[in-house]
N, C-alpha and C positions, 0 to 999 in steps of 0.2 A: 356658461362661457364657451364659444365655439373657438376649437383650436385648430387651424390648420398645420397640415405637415407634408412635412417638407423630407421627400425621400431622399438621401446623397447616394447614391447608385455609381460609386467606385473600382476603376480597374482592379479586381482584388490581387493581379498580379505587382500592381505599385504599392496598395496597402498591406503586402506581406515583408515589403522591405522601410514601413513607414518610421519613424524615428519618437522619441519622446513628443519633442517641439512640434513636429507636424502633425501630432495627435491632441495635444494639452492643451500646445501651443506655448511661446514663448520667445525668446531669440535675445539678440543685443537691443532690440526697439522692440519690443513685444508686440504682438501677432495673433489670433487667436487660432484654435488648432481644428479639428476636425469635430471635435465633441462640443466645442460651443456656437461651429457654422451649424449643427444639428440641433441647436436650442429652439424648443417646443417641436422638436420632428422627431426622426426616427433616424438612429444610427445602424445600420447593418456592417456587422463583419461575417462573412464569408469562410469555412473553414477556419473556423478560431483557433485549435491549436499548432497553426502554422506562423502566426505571427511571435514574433520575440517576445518572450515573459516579461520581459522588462518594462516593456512595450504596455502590456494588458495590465499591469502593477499598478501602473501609472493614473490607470480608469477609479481605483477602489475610490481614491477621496470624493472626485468628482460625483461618483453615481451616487454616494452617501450628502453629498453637502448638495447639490445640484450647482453647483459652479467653478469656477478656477480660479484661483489667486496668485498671482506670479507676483513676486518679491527682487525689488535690483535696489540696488545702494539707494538710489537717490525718490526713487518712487514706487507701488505696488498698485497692480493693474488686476482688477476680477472681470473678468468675464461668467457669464449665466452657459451653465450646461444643464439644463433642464430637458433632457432628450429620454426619449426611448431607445433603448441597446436592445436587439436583436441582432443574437448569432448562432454559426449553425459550424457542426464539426462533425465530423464520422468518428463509430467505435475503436478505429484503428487505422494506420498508416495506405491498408489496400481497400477501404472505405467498408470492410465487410462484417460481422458481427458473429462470433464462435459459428459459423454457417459450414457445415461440411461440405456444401455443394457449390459453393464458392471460386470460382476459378483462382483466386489470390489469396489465402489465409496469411493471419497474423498466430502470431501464441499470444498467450497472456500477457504475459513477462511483457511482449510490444505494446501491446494493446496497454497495458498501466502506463508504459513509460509515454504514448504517446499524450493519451489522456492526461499524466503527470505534466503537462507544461499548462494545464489550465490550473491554478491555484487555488485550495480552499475559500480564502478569504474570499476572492472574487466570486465564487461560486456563490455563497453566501450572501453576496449583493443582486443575484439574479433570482427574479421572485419565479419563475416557473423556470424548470427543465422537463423536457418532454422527448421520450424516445417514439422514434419513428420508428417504425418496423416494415417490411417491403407488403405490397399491396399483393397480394393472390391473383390470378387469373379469374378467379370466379366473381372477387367483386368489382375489379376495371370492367368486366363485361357484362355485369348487372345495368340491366334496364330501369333498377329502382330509381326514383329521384330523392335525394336528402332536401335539407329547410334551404331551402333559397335564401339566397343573400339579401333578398329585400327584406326578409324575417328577421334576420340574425340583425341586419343593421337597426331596424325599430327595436329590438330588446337589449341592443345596445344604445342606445340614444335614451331609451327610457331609464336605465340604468343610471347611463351620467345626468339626468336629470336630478335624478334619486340623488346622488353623489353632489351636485351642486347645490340645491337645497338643504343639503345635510352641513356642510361646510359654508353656507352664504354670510355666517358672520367673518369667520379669516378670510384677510389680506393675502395670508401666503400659502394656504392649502385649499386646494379646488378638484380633487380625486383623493381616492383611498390610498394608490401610491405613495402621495405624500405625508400620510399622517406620520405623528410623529407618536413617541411611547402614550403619551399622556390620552393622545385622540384613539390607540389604537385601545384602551383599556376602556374608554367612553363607548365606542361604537362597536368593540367588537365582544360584549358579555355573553358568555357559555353555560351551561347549563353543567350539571354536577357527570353527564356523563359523557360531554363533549371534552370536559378537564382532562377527564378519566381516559379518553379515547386517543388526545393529546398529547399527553402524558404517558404514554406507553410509545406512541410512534420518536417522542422527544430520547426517548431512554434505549430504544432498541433501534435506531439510526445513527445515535450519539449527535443530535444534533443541537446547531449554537443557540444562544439567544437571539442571535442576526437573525437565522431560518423561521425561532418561531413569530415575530416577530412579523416574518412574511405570509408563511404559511397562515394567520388572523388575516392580513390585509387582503388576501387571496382571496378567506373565506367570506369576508364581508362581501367582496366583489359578485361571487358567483350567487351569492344570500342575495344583493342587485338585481341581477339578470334574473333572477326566479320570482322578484316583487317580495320578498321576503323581510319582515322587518328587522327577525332575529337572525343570527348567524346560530345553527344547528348543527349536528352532528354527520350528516350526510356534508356539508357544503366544507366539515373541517376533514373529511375522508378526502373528498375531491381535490382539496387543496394540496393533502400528502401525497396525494399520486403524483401531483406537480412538481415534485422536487426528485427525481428519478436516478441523480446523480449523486444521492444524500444516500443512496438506500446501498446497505452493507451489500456485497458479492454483485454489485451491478457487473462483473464484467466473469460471471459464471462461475 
């Protein structure tokens, strides 16, 4: 099934002051909000912990059920948010990361509390965090060339191939994202020292059953893109790297 998507490419200066309703959606005649105009597309927020907490709370149900249900005396209205959520925030208020050579440092103490407006549970709902780190002089001026985009798009294509014949009996799952417990116990069996590997990253992250849950979904994914039928121990390493915001002393 080909899906197109649909970018919403938002003032982020209007979306740091946006409200419940304008997000969920809702009102006295109900309305749909920003995350179900993004149904089958992609949502981007821009500096995520500059928006209201209150605000980002509001996303947990939706990213788990893929839809909205707004409830008023006389009638209750669902809208589908089936979107991708992509966002991006800095380690700290002066955008910089414990960097001595930084023109702007933060302390820690900043650096938690700024990071504190993004919330566990939410966190929890996002299958990859991935830290950027500043590019070197040496590799922006590298003459080398990486895989070309026309590569990476064919081993993605074959992937969701992979994915839509894996799922072509359900109605309502058509990627790995979607599975639910039952599909991810089907699709994603380990070997005695992927458990084991597992298992130790589960116990020394302290992490939920929401994360592992993702971290399997991850791993089937990348087990995809490599033509792999089983998910292995290398594809369930990659997948905990993915979670970088899970990992104890991320901020030094």
């Amino acid at each position: 099934m080909n899906i197109n998507y649909l970018i919403f490419c938002i003032q982020t200066s209007i979306l740091y002051n946006i409200t419940n309703v304008a997000l969920v959606g809702g009102g006295s005649y109900p309305q749909p909000g920003e995350i179900s105009l993004s149904h089958n597309g992609v949502l981007f927020l821009d500096e995520l912990p500059e928006f209201k907490r209150e605000v980002l709370e509001v996303m947990r149900q939706p990213l788990e059920d893929r839809e909205v249900t707004i409830s008023r005396a006389k009638f209750t209205v669902t809208y589908p948010s089936s979107f991708m959520l992509v966002a991006s925030m800095n380690p700290s208020p002066g955008g910089y990361f414990n960097d001595p050579d930084a023109p702007v440092t933060s302390s820690p103490a900043e650096m938690q509390r700024y990071l504190g407006k993004i919330s566990g549970p939410l966190l929890d709902r996002i299958d990859i965090h991935i830290e950027v780190t500043p590019v070197p002089f040496d590799k922006l001026s590298d003459d080398r060339k990486g895989e070309s985009s026309v590569d990476i798009r064919k081993r993605v294509s074959q992937a969701r191939e992979l994915q839509t014949k894996r799922f072509e009996e359900s109605d309502s799952v058509h990627y790995n994202a979607q599975m639910n417990v039952k599909q991810i116990r089907k699709h994603c069996v380990l070997d005695d020292a992927s458990k084991e590997l597992l298992k130790t990253a589960m116990e020394r992250l302290n992490l939920s059953a929401r994360a592992y849950d993702r971290i399997l979904k991850v791993s089937r994914t990348i087990a995809d893109l490599e033509g792999s039928e089983q998910v292995n121990g290398s594809h369930i390493s990659e997948a905990i790297q993915y979670r970088s915001l899970d990992r104890e002393g991320w901020l030094g």
